[in-house]
Phi, psi and omega in degrees: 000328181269351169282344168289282159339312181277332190282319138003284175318277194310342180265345170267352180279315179346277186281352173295316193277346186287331194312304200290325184289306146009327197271136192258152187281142166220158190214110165318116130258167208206121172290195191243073145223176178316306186304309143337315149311295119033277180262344154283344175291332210259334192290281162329282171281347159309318187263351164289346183277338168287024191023075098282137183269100212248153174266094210241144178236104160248195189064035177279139153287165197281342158288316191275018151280329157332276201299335185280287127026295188256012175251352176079027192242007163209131225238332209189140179197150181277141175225139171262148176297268159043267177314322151295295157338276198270336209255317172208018154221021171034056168251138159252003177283151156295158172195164191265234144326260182323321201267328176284326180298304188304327185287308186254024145308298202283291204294323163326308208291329185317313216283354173104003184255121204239133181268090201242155188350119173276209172249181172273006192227143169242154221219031176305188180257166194194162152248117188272144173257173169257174229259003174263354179264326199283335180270350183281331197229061176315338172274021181253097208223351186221168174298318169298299170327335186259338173282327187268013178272326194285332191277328196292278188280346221342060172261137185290359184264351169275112184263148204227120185258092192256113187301137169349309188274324188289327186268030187242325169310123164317286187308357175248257157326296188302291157344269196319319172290312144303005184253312178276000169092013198266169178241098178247134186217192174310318192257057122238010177233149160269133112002093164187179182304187181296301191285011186259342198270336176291325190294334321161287124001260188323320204249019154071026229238326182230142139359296166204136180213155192286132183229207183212119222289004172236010169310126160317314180314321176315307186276309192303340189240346169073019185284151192253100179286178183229135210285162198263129151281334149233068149068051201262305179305139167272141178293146156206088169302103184281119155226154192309152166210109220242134133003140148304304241243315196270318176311349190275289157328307173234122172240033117328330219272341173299306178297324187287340207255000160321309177289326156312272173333329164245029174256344189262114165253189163332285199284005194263314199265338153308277161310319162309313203278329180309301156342315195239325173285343169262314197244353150076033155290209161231151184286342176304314188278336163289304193318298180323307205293306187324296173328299206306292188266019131202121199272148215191118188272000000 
């Protein structure tokens, strides 16, 4: 009988292992913010209920996740069109929704990068007021609404709060400022980090300052966006984006991550990222919980 039992033992670790080498590997990256974290973790554990073996590499910066990515060292990343567009296929046109998805469908696709069913949501740039400038100047409802209240008062104490890469970027500040005409010079605008500019906000300290249009912080902080009217930001609308090469090997992997990809609009990633940058959850345990309540078959 124990010679039965072990021979038993051994056909089931046998096939338990064979079961698990079977299982196709995927290997995940994540830049280094919250939201990224975020949709690779909710990403991750979706697709182990799917039998997949998944690998998450986060805290990547966004060229070496590009490049680990178009080297075949990362099978899969949440991608902004946006981000795609200017960043590493150098289009300066405008374009709307559609059209940036379409573009770097087609151009991604030379590289070997397949652009699959996106989201609801785009994680753009945007201008915010805190909520003591927003009950004082209620008629500050667009980005021309706020230039023409700052050419109107010119007082140097409306400080205007920009993180480091956009007011230094052609495509960021220096844009913005031409297309809308405002006069913005040193002494009304700061510097600083990203995350400083909401701490910055909250505590009513600048007039407006530059946000992200799916930050938690948004809600969590009572902050005002201010609509961009003429069309300065670019979308960036997120969808998963695999290897050509690894899609070719599973090409299930298109259909399982559709139904995912559309469960996130704004105000859904906008809750999330507030859970772990507000209420100091772990993504993982947001991760869960998010599946737990809606379950995807």
């Amino acid at each position: 009988m124990k010679k039965i039992a072990l021979i038993i033992g051994c056909v089931l670790l046998c096939a338990g292992i064979a079961q698990a080498a079977q299982k196709p590997v995927i290997r995940i990256g994540a830049r280094v913010f919250t939201e990224q974290t975020l949709l690779a973790e909710i990403t991750s554990q979706y697709l182990r209920s799917k039998g997949y073996d998944t690998r998450v590499t986060g805290g990547l910066g966004s060229n070496l996740a590009r490049s680990a990515h178009e080297s075949g060292q990362l099978d899969m990343l949440w991608e902004y069109t946006g981000v795609s567009l200017v960043a590493y296929n150098h289009v300066t046109e405008k374009l709307d929704s559609q059209e940036s998805y379409e573009r770097v469908k087609e151009l991604d696709g030379k590289k070997g990068l397949v652009w699959l069913t996106p989201s609801k949501f785009s994680n753009t740039y945007a201008l915010a007021l805190p909520k003591n400038v927003a009950d004082a100047y209620p008629q500050i409802n667009s980005v021309s609404d706020l230039k023409h209240v700052l050419d109107a008062e010119r007082q140097d104490h409306h400080l205007i709060a920009l993180d480091t890469e956009f007011a230094n970027r052609s495509d960021g500040l220096q844009g913005m400022v031409e297309l809308y005409g405002m006069d913005l010079t040193r002494r009304n605008i700061r510097q600083m980090d990203a995350g400083l500019v909401y701490t910055a906000l909250r505590n009513g300290q600048v007039f407006a300052g530059l946000v992200y249009t799916t930050d938690g912080r948004l809600n969590a902080f009572n902050l005002k966006l201010l609509n961009d009217d003429l069309h300065y930001f670019p979308d960036y609308t997120a969808a998963p984006v695999v290897r050509q090469a690894y899609l070719d090997a599973h090409p299930q992997l298109a259909a399982d991550l559709k139904p995912l990809a559309e469960l996130f609009d704004d105000q859904t990633m906008r809750q999330l990222n507030a859970r772990v940058d507000v209420d100091h959850e772990s993504p993982s345990a947001v991760a869960a919980d998010f599946l737990r309540r809606h379950p995807l078959n």
